[in-house]
N, C-alpha and C positions, 0 to 999 in steps of 0.2 A: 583452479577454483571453478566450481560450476555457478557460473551465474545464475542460472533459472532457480538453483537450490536457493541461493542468497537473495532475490529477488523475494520465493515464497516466504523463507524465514524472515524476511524484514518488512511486511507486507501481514503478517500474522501478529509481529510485534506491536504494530503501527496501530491495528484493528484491536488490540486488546487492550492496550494502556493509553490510556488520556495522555500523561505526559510527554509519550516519544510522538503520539497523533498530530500534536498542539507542536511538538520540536520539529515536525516534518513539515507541517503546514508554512512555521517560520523560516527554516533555513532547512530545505528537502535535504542539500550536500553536507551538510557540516554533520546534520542525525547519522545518516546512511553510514559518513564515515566512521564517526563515533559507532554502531552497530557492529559493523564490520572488522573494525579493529586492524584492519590494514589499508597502507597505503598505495592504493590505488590512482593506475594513470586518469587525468582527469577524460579523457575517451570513455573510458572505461564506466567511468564513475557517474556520468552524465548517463549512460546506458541506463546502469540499475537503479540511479531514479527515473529514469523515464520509465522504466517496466515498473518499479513500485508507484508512479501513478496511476497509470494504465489499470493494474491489477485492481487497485483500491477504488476506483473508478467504475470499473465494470463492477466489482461487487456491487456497489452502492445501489447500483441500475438494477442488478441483480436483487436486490433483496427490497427496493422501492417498488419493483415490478411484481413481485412476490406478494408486498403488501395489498399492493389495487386487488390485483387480483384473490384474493383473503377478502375483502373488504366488499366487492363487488358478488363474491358468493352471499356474503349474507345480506343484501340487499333481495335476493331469488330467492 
């Protein structure tokens, strides 16, 4: 299994639907595994939510910094 693949796809999921966003904020292990559909060591599974925070995390930074900077153009 390529983790980094499953990390992006569960990370796209997260980002698109309210539902799984709101099920990962609540219980991050319990979405991932439901997502993922297998059972994974919890080693394992501890990893790809940490990288689906991470990911989802820097986006946010990502696109809040995006914002200012939009924002602060049209101020000039």
């Amino acid at each position: 299994m390529d983790i980094k693949a499953k990390i992006e796809e569960i990370v796209g999921k997260v980002k698109s639907d309210k539902s799984v966003a709101e099920s990962f904020k609540k219980d991050p292990v319990k979405t991932v595994e439901k997502l993922i559909g297998v059972d994974l060591p919890d080693d394992v599974l501890s990893k790809v939510v940490d990288g689906v925070k991470a990911k989802v995390s820097v986006d946010k930074l990502t696109d809040a910094a995006g914002d200012i900077k939009d924002k602060l153009k049209n101020l000039f």
